[in-house]
DSSP file (Angstrom, degrees, kcal/mol; ACC not computed):
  #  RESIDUE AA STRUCTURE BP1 BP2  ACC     N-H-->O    O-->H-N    N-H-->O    O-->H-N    TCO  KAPPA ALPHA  PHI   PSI    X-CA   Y-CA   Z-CA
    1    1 A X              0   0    0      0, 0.0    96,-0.1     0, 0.0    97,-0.1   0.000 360.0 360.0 360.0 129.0    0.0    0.0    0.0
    2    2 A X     >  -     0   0    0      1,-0.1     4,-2.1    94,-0.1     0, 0.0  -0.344 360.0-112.4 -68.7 172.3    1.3    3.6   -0.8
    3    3 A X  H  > S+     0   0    0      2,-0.2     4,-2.6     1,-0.1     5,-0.3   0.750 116.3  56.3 -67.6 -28.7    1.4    6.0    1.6
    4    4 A X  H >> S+     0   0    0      2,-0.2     3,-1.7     1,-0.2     4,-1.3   0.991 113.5  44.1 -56.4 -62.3   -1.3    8.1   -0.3
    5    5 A X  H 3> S+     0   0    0      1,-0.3     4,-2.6     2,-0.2    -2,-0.2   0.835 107.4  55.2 -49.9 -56.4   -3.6    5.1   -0.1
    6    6 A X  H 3X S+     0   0    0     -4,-2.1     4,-2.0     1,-0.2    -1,-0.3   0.810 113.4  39.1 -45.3 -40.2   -2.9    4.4    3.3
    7    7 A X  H <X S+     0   0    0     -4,-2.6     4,-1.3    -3,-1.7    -2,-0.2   0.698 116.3  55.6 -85.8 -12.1   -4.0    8.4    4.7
    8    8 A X  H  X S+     0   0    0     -4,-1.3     4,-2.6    -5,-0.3    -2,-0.2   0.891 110.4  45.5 -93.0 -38.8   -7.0    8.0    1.9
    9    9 A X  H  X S+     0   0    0     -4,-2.6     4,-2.0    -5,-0.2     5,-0.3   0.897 118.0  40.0 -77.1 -29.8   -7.9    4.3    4.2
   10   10 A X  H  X>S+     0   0    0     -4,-2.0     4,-1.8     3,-0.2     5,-0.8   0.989 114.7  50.4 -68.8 -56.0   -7.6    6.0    7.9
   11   11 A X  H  X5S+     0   0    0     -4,-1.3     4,-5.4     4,-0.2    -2,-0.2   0.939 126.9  32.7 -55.0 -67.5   -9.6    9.7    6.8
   12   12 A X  H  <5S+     0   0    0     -4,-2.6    -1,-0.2     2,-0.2    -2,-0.2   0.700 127.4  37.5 -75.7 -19.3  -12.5    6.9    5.2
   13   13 A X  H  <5S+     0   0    0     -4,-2.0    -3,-0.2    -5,-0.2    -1,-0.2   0.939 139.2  14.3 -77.2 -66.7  -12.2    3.7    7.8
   14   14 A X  H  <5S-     0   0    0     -4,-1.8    -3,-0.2    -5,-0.3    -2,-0.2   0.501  85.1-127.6 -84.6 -17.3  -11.8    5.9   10.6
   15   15 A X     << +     0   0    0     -4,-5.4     2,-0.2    -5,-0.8    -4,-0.2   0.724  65.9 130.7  83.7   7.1  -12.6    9.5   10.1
   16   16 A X        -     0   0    0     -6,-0.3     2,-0.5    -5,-0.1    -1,-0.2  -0.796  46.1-150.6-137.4 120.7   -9.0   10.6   11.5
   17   17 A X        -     0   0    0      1,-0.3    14,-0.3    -2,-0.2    12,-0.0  -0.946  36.8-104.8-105.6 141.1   -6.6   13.2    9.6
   18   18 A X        -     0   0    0     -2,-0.5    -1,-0.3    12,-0.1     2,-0.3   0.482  38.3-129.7 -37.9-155.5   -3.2   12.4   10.3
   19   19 A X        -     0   0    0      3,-0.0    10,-2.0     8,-0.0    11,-0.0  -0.866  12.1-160.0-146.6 154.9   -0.8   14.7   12.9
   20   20 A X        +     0   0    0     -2,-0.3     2,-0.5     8,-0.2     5,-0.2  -0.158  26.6 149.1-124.2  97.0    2.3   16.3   13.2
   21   21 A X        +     0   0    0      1,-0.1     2,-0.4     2,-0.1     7,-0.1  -0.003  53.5  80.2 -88.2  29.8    3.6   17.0   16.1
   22   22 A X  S    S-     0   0    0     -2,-0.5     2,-0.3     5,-0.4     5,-0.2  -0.670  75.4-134.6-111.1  70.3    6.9   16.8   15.6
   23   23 A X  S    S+     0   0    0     -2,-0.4    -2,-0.1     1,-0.2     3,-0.1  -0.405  87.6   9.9-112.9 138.7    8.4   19.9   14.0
   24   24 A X  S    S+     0   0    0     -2,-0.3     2,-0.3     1,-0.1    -1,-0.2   0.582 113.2 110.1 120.0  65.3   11.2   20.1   10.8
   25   25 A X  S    S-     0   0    0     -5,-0.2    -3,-0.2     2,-0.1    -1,-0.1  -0.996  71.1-141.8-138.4 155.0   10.0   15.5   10.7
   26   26 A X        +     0   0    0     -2,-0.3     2,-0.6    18,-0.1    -3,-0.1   0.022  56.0 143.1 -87.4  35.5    8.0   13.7    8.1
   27   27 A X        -     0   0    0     -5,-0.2    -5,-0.4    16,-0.1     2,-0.3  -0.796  38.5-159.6-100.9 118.5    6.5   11.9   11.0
   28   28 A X        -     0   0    0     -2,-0.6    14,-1.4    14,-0.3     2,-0.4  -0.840  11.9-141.6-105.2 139.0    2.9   11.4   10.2
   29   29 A X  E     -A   41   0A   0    -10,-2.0     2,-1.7    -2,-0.3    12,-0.2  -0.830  11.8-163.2-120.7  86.3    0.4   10.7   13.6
   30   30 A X  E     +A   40   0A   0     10,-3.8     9,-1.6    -2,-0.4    10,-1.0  -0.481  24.9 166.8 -62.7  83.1   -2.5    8.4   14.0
   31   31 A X  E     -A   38   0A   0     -2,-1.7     2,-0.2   -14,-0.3     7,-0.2  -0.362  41.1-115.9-104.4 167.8   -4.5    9.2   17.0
   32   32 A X        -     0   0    0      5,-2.8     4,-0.1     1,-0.1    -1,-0.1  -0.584  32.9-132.0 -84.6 147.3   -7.9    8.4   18.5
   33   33 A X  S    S+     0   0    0     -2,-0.2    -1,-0.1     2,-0.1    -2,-0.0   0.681  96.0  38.1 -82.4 -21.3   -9.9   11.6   18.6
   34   34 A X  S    S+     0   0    0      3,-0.0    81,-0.1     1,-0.0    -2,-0.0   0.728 128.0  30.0 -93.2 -85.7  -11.3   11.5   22.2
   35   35 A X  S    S-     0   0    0      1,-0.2    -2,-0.1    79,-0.1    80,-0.0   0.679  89.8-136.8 -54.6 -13.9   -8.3   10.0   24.2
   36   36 A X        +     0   0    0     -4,-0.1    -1,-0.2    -5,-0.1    -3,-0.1   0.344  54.3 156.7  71.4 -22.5   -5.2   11.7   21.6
   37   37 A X        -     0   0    0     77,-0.2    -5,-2.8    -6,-0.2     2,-0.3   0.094  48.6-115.0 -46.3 153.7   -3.8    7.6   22.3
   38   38 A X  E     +A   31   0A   0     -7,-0.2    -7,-0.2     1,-0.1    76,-0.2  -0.667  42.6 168.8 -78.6 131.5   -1.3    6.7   19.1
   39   39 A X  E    S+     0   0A   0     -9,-1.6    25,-0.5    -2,-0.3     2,-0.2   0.538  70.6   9.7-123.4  -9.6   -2.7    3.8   16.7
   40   40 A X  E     -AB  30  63A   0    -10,-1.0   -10,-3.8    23,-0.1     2,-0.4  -0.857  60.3-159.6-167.8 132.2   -0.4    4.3   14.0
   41   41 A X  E     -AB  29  62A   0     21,-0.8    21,-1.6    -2,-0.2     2,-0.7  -0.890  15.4-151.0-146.1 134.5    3.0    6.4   13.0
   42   42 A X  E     + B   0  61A   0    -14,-1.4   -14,-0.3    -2,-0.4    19,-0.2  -0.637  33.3 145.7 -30.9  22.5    4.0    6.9    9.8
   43   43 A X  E     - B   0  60A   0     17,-1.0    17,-2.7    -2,-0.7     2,-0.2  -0.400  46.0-119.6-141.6 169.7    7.0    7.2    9.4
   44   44 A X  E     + B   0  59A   0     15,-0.2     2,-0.2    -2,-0.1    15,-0.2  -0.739  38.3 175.5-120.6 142.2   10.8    6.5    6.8
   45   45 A X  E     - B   0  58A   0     13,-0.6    13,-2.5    -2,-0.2     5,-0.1  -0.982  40.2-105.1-127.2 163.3   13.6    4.3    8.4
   46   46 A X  E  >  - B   0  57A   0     11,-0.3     4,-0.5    -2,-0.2     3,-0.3  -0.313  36.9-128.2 -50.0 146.3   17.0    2.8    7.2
   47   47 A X  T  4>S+     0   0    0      9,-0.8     5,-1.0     1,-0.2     8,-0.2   0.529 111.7  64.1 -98.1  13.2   16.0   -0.8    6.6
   48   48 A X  T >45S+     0   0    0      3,-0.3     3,-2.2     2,-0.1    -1,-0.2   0.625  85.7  72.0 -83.9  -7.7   19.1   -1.8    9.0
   49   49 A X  T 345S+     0   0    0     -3,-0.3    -2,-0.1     1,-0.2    -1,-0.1   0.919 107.8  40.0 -37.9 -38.1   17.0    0.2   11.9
   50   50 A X  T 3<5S-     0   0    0     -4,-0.5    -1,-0.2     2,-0.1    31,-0.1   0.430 132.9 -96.4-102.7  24.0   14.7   -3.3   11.5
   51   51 A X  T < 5S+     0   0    0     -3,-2.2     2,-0.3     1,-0.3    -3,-0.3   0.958  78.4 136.0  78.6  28.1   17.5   -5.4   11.1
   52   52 A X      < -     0   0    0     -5,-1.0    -1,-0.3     2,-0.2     2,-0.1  -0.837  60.1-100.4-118.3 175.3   17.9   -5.7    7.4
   53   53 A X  S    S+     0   0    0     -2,-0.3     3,-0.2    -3,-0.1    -3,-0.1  -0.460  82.6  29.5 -82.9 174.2   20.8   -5.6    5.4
   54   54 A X  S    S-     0   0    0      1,-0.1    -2,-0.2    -2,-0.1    -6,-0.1   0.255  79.9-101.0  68.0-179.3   21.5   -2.0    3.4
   55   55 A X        +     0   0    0     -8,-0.2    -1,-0.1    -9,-0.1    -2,-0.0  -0.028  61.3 147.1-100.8   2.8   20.8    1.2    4.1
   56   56 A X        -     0   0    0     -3,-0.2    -9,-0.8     1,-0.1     2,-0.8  -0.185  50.5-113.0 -57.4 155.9   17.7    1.8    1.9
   57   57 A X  E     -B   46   0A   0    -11,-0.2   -11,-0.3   -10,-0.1     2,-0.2  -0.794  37.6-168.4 -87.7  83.6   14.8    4.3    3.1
   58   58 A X  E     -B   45   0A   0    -13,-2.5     2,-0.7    -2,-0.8   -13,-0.6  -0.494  25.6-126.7-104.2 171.8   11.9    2.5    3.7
   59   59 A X  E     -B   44   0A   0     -2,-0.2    36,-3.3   -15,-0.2     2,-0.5  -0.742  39.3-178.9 -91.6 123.6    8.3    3.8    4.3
   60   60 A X  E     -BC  43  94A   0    -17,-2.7   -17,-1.0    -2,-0.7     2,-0.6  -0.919  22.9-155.3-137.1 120.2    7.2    2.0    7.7
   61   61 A X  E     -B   42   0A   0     32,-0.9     2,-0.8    -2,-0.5   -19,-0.2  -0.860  17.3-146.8-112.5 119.9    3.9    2.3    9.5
   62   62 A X  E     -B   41   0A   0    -21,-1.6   -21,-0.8    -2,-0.6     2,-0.4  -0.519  22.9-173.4 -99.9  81.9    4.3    1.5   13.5
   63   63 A X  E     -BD  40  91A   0     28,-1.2    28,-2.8    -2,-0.8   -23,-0.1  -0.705  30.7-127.0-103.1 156.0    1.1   -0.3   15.3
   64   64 A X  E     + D   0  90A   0    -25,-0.5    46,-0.4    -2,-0.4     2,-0.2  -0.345  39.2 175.8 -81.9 167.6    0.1   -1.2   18.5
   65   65 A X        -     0   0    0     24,-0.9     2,-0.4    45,-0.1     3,-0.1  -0.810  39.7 -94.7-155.1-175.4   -0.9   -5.1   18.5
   66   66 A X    >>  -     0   0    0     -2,-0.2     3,-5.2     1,-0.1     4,-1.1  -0.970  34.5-126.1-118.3 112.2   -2.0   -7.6   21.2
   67   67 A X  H >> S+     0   0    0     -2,-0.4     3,-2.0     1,-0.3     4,-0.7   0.919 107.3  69.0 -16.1 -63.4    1.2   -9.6   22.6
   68   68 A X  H 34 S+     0   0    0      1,-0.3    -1,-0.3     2,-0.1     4,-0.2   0.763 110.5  30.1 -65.2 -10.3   -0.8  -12.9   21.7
   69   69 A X  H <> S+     0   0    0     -3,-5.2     4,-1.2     2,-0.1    -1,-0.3   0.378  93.3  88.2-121.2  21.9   -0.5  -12.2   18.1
   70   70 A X  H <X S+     0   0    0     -3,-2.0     4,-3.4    -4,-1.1    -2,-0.1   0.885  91.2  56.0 -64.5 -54.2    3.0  -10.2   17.8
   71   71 A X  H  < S+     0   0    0     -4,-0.7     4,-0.3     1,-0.3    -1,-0.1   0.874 110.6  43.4 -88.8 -45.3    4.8  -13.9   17.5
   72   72 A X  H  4 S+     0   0    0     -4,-0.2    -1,-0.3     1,-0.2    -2,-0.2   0.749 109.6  55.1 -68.4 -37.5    2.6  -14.8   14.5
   73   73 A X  H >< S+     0   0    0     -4,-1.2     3,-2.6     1,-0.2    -2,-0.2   0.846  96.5  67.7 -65.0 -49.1    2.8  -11.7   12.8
   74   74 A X  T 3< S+     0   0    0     -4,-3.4    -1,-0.2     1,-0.2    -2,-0.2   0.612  87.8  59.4 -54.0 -10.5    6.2  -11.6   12.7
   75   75 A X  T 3  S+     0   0    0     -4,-0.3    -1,-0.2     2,-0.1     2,-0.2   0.391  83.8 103.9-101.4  13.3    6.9  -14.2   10.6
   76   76 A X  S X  S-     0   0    0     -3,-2.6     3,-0.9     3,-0.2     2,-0.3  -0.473  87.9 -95.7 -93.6 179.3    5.0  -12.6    8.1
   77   77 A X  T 3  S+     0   0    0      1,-0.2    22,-0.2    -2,-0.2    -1,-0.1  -0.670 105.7   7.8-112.6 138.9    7.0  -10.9    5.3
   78   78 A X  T 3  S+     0   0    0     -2,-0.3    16,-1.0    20,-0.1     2,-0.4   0.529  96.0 112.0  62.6   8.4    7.4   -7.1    6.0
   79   79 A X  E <   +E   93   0A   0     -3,-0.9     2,-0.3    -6,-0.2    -3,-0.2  -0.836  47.4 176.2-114.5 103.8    6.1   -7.0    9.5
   80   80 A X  E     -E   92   0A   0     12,-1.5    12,-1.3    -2,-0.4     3,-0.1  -0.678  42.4 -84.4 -39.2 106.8    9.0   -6.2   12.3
   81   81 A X  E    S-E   91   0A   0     -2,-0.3    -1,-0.2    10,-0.2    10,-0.2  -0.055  70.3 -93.0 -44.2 155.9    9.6   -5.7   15.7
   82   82 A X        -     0   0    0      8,-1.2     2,-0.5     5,-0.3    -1,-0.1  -0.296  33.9-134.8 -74.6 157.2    8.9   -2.0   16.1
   83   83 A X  S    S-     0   0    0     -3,-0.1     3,-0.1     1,-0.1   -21,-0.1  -0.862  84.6  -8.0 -91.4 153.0   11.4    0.8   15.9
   84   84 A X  S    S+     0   0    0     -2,-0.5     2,-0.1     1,-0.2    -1,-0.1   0.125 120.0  93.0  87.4   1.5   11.6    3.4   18.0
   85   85 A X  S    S-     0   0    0      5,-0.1     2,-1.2   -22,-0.0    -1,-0.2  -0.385  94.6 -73.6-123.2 160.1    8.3    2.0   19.5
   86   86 A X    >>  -     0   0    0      1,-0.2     3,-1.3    -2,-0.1     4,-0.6  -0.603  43.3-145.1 -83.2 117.0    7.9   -0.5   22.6
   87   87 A X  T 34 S+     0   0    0     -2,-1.2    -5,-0.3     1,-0.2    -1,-0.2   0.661  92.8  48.5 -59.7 -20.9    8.8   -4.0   21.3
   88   88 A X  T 34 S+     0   0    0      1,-0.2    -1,-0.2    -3,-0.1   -18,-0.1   0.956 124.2  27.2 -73.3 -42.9    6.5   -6.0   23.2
   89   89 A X  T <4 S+     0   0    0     -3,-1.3   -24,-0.9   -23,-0.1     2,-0.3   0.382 112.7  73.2-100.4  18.5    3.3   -3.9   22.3
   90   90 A X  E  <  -D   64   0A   0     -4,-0.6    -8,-1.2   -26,-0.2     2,-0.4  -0.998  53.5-164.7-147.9 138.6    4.3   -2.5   19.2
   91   91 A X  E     -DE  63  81A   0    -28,-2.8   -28,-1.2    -2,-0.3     2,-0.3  -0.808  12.2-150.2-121.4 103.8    4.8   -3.5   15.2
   92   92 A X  E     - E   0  80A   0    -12,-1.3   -12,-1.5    -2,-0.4     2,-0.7  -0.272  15.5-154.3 -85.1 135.7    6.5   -1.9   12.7
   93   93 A X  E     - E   0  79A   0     -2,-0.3   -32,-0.9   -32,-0.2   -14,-0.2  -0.473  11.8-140.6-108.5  73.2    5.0   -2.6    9.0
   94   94 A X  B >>  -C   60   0A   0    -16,-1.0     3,-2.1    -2,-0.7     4,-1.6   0.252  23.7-154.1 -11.8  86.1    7.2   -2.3    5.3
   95   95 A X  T 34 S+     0   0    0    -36,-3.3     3,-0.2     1,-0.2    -1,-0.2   0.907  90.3  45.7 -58.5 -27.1    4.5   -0.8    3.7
   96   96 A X  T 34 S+     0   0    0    -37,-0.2    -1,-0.2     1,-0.2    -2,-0.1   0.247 117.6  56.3 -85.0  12.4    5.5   -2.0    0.0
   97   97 A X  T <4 S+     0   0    0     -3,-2.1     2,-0.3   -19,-0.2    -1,-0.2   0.564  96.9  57.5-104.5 -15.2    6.2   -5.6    2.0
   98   98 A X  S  < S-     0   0    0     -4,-1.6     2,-0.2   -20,-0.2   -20,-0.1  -0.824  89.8 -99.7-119.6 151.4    3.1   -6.6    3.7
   99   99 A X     >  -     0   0    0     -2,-0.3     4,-2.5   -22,-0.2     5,-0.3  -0.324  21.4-118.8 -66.2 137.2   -0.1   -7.1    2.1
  100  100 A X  H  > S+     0   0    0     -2,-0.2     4,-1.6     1,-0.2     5,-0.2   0.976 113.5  52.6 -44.3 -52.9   -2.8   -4.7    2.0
  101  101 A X  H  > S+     0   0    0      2,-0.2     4,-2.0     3,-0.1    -1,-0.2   0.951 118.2  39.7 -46.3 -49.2   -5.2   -7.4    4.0
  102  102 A X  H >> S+     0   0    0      1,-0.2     4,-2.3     2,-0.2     3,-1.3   0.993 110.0  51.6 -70.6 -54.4   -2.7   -7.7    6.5
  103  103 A X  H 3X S+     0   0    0     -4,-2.5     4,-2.9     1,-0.3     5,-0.2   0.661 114.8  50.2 -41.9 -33.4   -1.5   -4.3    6.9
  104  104 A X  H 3X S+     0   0    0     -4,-1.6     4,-1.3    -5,-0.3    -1,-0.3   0.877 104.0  51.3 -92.1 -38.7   -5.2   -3.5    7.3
  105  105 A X  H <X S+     0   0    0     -4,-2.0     4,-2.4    -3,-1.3    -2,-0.2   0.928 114.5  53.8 -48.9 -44.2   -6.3   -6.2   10.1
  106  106 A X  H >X S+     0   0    0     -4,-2.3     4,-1.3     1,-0.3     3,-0.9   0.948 110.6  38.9 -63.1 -48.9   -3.0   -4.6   12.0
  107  107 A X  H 3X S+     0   0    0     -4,-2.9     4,-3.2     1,-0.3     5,-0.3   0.816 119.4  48.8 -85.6  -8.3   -3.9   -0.9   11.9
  108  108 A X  H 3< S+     0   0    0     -4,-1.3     4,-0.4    -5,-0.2    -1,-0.3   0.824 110.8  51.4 -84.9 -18.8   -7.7   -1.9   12.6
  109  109 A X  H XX S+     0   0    0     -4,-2.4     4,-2.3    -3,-0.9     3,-0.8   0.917 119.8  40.3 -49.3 -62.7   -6.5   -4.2   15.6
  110  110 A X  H 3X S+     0   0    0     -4,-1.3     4,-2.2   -46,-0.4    -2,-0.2   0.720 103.4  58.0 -97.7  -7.7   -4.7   -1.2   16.6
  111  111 A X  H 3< S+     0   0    0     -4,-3.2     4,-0.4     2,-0.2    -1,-0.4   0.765 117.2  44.3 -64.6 -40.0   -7.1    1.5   15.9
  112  112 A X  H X4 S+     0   0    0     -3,-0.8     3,-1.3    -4,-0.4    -2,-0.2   0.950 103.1  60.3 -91.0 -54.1   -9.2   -0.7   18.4
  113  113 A X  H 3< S+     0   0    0     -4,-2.3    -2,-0.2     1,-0.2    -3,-0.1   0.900 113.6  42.0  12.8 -85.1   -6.4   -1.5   21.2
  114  114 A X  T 3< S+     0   0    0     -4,-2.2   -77,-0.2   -76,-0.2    -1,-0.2   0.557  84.7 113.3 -80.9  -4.8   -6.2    2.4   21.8
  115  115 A X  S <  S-     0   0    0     -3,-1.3     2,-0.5    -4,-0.4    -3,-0.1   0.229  81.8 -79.6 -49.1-159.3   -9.9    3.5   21.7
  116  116 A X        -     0   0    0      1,-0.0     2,-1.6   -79,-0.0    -1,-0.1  -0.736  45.6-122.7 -82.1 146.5  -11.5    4.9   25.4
  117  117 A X        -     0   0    0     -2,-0.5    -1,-0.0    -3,-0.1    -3,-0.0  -0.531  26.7-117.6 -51.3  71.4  -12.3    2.3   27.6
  118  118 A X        -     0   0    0     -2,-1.6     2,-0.5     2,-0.1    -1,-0.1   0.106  26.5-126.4 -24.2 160.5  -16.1    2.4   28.7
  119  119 A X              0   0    0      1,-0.1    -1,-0.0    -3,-0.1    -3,-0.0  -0.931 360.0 360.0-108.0 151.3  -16.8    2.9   32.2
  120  120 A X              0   0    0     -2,-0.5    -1,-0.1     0, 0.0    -2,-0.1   0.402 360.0 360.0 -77.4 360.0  -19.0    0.5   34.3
């Protein structure tokens, strides 16, 4: 999935324009609109940051997951322990490596993860 495609699936799935709170970074921010919680960033690393060989720039989008499916996911082709992110609760995604299906279960896993919490 490009990146265009990808901000075109969050604004129409979710309703959510990216963020950037970062300023002089390309770091684009997917947050829940009541709580501000993260579900997805956007963002270019060296592909030895994930443990690959070279130096190439890729585009890498960084989701929260559930632990009990982190180990499974990772054996899938283009999905990563996160950078920069916490490794247990977080997945970093090759966007031109992972399928669109997957890539789309993850951020929608993680778009639900971060919502509010009802109260009892």
């Amino acid at each position: 999935m490009t990146i265009e495609n990808l901000i075109k699936y969050v604004e129409s799935e979710y309703g959510i324009k990216y963020d950037t709170p970062f300023k002089e970074s390309d770091i684009l921010i997917f947050r829940q609109k009541g709580n501000k919680k993260w579900f997805g960033a956007l963002l270019k690393v060296s592909a030895d940051k994930l443990g690959k060989d070279g130096k190439e720039i890729l585009d890498i989008l960084d989701v929260k997951t559930d632990p009990l499916i982190r180990e499974p996911m990772l054996k899938k082709k283009g999905v990563y322990v996160a950078y920069h992110m916490n490794k247990v609760h977080w997945l970093s995604i090759v966007l031109n490596e992972v399928s669109d299906d997957d890539l789309k279960f993850l951020l929608d896993l993680s778009f639900n993860l971060t919502k509010a919490k009802r109260k009892k």
